[in-house]
N, C-alpha and C positions, 0 to 999 in steps of 0.2 A: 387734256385730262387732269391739269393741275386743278381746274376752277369749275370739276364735271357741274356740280351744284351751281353755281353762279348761269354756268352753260345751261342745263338742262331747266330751270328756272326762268331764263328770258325766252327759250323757244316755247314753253309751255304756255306761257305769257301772251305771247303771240299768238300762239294755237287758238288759246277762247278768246282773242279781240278778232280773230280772223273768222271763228265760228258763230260770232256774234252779229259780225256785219259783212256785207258782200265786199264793200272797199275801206280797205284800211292804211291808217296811217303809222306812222312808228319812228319817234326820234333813233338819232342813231345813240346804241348804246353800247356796252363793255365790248360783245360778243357778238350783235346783227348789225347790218349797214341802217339806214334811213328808209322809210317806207313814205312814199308820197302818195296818198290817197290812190295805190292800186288796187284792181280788181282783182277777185282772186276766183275761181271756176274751175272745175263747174259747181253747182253749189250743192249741199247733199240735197238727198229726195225729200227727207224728213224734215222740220224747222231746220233742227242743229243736229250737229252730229256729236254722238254719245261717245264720250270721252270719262272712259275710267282711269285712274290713277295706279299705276303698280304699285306694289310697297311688298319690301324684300321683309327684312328685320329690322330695318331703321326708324327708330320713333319719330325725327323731325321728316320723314319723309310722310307718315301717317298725320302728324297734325299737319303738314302743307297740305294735304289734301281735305283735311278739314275744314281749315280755314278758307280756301278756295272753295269749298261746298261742291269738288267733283266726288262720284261713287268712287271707294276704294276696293283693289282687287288686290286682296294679299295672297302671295306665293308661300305655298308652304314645301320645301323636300326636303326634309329629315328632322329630327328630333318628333319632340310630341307637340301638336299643334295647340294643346291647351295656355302650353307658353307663350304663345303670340297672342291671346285674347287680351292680354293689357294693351296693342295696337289698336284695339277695336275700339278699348275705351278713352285714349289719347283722341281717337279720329273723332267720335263724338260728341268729347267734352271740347273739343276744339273750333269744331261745326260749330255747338250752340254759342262758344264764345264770340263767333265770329259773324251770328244772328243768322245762323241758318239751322233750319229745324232738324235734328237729326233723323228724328222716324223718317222722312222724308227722300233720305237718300239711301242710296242700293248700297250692299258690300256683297264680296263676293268672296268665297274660298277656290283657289287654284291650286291642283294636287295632282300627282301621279296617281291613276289608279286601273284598275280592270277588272273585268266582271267576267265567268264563267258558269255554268251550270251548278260545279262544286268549287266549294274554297280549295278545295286541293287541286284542282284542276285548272283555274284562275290563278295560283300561284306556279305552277309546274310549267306554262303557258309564258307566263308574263317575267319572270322571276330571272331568266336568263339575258333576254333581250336588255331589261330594263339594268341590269349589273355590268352587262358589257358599255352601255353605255356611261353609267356614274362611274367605272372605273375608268371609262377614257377622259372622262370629265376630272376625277380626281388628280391622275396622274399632269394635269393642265394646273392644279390647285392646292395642291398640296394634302390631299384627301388619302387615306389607306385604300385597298381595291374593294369592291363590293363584294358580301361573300352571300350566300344563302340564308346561312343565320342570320346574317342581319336583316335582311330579304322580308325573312318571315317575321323577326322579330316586328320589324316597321309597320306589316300588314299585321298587324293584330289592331284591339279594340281602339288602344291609345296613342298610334305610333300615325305615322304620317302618310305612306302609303292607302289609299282607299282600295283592297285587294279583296275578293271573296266573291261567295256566292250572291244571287239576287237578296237574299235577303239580310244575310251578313251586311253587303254595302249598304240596306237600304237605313238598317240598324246604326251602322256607323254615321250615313250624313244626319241624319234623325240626332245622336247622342251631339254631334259636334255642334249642330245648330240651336241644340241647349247652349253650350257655351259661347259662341258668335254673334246667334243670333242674325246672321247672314240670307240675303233673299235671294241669291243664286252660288251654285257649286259647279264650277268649271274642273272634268276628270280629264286630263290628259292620259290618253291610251296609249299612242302612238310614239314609244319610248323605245330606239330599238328595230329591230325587224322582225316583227311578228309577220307570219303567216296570214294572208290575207282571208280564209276561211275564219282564222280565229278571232280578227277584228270584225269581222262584220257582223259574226255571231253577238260577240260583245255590245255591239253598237245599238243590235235589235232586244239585247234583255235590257240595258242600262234605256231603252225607249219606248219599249211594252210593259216588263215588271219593275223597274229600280223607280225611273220615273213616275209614273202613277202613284205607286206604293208614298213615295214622299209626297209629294202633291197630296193627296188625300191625307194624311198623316196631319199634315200643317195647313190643311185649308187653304191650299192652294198663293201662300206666300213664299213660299224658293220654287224659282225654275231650276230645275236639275239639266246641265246643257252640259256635249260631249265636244271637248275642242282635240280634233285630230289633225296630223300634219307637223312639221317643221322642227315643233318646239316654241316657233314663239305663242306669244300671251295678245289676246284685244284689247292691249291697256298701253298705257305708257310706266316706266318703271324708272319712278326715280323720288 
């Protein structure tokens, strides 16, 4: 953990020489052994396998992923996400430096959020599950405990939380995607223990009316896509 960066930088490294070609070779360096022309399988279905970059709030974690020209997936949970749009333009100006086209590549926004019929109802719903949990997180972090006020404060227009009705949320990725400019919105729902009625409810407005709604909105350049389960992210984060 002394050298995570040095570490997570040479296995990344490997990752797209090994997504690149069936057998690979790999001097030995700081952190991996030696790699002699093995075979590595089974191989994805697709060419290559899509490999997004995490990025927390760390600017050089934003230009490395520029400069390597993978899609960036930024996590957003708390504050206002409008203060992270300088990452977007680190990872861009970074890309073109590094001669790869920015239009060209995906970004993504990752966020806690949930949808119900009413914004009060989607907050009332989600608001507890989701505070049991950052307060077990905080207490691991040095965080105060999650309260309601803050709850709600966060699910408003500008805050971080994606909380409300169908079209409150549809309002909110709509407003954010002015400022990101992002071609998909990953909503983590699954924060918590919600009531398995309430998520699936969720799962069919955020798939009949939230989606659509955006898609049509933007001419069909952001996927709106729902990642349920665990907590983690389809990205690497570093």
């Amino acid at each position: 953990m002394d050298d995570y960066d040095g570490l997570f930088a040479e296995k990344l490294q490997l990752l797209m020489a090994v997504n690149d070609a069936e057998h690979i070779s790999w001097p030995r360096t700081k952190h991996l052994p030696a790699v002699d022309h093995q075979g590595v399988y089974p191989r994805p279905y697709q060419d290559k396998l899509p490999i997004w970059l995490g990025v927390g709030g760390t600017p050089q974690s934003a230009v490395r992923a520029g400069k390597l020209g993978l899609p960036l997936a930024l996590g957003i949970i708390g504050g206002e996400p409008v203060r992270f749009a300088p990452l977007f333009d680190l990872y861009r100006a970074a890309a073109s430096k590094a001669g790869h086209d920015p239009a060209s590549l995906e970004t993504s926004l990752n966020v806690h959020g949930f949808v119900a019929e009413t914004s009060q109802a989607a907050r009332d719903i989600y608001s507890g599950p989701h505070n049991e949990v950052m307060t077990r997180l905080g207490a691991e972090r040095g965080w105060t405990p999650a309260t309601r006020e803050q709850f709600d404060t966060m699910s408003g227009p500008s805050g971080a939380l994606f909380v409300g009705g169908p079209a409150e949320l549809t309002d909110k990725i709509l407003a954010h995607h002015e400022i990101f400019g992002f071609t998909r919105i990953t909503i983590q729902m699954a924060i918590g223990r919600l009531d398995h009625k309430s998520l699936m409810n969720a799962i069919e407005i955020l798939g009949t009316r939230v989606a659509p709604d955006v898609r049509k909105a933007l001419g069909g350049t952001v996927r709106a896509k729902l990642l349920r389960g665990s907590g983690r992210r389809p990205s690497l984060n570093g």
